[in-house]
N, C-alpha and C positions, 0 to 999 in steps of 0.2 A: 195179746197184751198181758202185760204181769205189771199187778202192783200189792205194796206190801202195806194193809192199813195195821196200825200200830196203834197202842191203849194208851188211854188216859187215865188219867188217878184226878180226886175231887181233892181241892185243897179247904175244907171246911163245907160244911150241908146244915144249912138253917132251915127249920119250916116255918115260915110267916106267920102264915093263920090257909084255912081251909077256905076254899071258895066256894061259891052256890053251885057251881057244878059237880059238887065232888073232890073237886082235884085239889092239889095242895100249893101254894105261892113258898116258891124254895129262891134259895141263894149257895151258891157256890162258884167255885174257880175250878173252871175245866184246864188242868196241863195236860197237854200230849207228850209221851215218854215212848223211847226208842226199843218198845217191846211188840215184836210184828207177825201178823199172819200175811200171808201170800194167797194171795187170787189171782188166778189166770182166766182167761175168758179170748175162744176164736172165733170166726165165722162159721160158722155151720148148719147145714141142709135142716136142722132143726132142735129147739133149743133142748140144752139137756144141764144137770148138774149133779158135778158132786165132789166128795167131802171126806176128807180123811177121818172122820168121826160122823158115828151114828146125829143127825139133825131130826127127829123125830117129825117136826111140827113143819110141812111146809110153807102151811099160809102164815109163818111168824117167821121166814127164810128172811131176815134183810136184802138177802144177794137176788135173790129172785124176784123179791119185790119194784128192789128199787129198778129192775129191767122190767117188768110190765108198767112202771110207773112211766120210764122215758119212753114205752113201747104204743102208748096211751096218746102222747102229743107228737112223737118221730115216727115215722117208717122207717124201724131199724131190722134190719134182718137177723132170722136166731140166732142164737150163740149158744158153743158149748163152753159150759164152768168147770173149774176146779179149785176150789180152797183147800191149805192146808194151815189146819187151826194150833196154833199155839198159843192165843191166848184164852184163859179157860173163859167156859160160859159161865152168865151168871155170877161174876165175882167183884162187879160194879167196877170195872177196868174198860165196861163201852166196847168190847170186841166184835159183839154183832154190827151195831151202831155202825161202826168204824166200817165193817163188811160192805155194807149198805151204802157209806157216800162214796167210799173209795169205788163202788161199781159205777155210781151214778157219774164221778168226776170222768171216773174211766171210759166209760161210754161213750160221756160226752166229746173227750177228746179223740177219740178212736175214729168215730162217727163225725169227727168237726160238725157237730149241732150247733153249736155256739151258742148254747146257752149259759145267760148269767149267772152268777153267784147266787141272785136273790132268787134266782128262777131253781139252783138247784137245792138253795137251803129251803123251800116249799117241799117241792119234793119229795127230802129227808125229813120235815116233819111230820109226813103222812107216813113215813118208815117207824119210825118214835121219836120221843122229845129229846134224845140225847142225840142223837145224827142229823143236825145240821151245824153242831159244833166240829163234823170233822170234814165241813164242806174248805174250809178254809185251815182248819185242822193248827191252830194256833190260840197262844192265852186266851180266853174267855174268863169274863163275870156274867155269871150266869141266874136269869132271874124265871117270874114264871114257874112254868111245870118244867122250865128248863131250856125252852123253847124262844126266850130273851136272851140275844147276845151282845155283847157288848167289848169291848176291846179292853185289854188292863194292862200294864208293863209290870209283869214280873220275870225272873228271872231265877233256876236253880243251878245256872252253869256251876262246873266247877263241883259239888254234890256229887254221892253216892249214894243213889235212890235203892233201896232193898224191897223187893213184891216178894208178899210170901201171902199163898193162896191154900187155907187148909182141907182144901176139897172137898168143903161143904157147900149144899147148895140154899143159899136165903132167898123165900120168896118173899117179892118185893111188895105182895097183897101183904101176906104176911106182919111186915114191919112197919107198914100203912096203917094198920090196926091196932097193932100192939103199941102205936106211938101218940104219949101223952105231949100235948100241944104246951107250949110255956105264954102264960096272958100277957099281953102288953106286950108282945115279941118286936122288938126291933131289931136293926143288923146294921152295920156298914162293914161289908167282910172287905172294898176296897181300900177305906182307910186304915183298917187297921193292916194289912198286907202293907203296906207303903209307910206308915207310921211306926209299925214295928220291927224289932230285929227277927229274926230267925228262930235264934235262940229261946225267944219268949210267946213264940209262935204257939206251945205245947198251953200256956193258961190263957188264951185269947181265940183260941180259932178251935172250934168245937165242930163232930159231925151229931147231930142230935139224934142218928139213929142208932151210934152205941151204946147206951142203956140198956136198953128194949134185947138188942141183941146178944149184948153181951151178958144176959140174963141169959136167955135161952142158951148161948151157946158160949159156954166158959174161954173153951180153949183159944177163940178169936180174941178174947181179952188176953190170953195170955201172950198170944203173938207180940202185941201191941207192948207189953210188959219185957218182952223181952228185947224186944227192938232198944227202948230205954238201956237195958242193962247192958247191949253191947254197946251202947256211946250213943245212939239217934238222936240230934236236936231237935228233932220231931218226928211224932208219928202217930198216923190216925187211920181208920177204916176209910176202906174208899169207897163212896157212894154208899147206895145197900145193900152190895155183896159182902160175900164175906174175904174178901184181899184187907189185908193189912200191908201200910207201906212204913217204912222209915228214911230217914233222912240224915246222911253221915257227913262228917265232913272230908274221911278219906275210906277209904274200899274194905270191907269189914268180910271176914270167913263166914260165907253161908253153908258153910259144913254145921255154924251150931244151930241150924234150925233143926227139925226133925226131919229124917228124910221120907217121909210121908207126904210132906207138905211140895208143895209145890212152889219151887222160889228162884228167882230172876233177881239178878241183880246187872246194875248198868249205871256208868259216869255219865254226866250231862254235862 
């Protein structure tokens, strides 16, 4: 079986306030965008996997996980894997994430398990908080560590979305730490998506962990800078990698990024 899970981009990242567990109460809109890696996955005498790119860390493998997670409550017989990664790690684009429901959906239907939605968006939150947003892999408002989903109507059809990924890698302890909390933090990032145009998108929808980063690492600001200068009605880091998107209203030459950089572009 072959399928292709594909990135999503954060359309605005509040942090609420910090909770007694550590962990942080965030807000954002998860979009799925037509940017894909490929997993295949057969029957075989026993399981094995691998990976057009070095995966260092196997107990942090999404693809693997999420096949001992369903291996845990099914009697599924092993399977040999094979991904081929194009979307980079680590650039808050959800790639792993993505790796990880797309196995678990895949399974499921391979295997006719018939398990539910809710049964596999469990699952993927035992994978991490962003993969059970790609069990259904459609708009999210997203609350929580990330882990609250909720349904939204938005819309980019018709856009030319530009990913430009400068192949750096942000840890996400990292940006955790170096991020100063705002007092009294409120948010309705629904309303204001539904209430505002597009256009005005750029002074109302913030991701709060460019500051911090964009200290540390100049050049991801300048991505974002320059997105503006080619025409972007908007444009902001996605999540807390270091991917910069913007937002066009018609198809823009990504010959002027650097070619260092790593950049995708694609109509919706």
């Amino acid at each position: 079986m072959i399928v292709f899970p594909n990135a999503k981009i954060n359309l605005g990242l509040s942090v609420l306030n910090k909770r007694k567990d550590g962990y942080h109460n965030l807000e954002s809109i998860f979009l799925p965008v037509p940017f894909f890696d490929s997993l295949e996955f057969i029957e075989s005498n026993k399981l094995s996997f691998e990976s057009s790119i070095e995966i260092d860390d196997e107990k942090s493998n999404s693809i693997l996980q999420a096949y001992q997670f369903i291996k845990e409550i099914k009697d599924i017989p092993p399977v040999s894997i094979y991904v081929h990664k194009n979307i980079p790690i680590g650039a808050g684009l959800g790639g792993g994430s993505a790796d990880g429901a797309f196995m678990l959906n895949g399974l499921n239907d391979y295997f006719n398990l018939d398990l539910s939605v809710e049964q596999l968006e469990k699952l993927a939150l035992k994978i991490g908080s962003d993969c059970p947003f790609f069990i259904q892999n459609k708009p999210k408002l997203v609350h929580g560590t990330g882990d609250i989903l909720s349904d939204i109507t938005i819309s980019l059809s018709g856009y030319y979305i530009a990913v430009i990924n400068p192949k750096i890698h942000v840890s996400t302890k990292m940006t955790f730490s170096n991020l100063k909390l705002k007092k009294n933090r409120n948010s309705d990032l629904k309303n204001v998506v539904n209430s505002t145009p597009i256009s005005e998108w750029k002074n109302s929808i913030f991701n709060d962990f460019e500051p911090s980063i964009f200290k540390q690492y100049p050049s991801i600001e300048s991505l974002k800078n320059q997105c503006y200068k080619l025409g972007a009605i908007y444009s902001s880091m996605s999540g807390t990698g270091s991917t910069v998107y913007g937002v066009f209203e018609k198809e823009i030459d990504l010959s002027s990024f650097n070619s260092d950089n790593f950049v995708q572009g694609f109509q919706l």
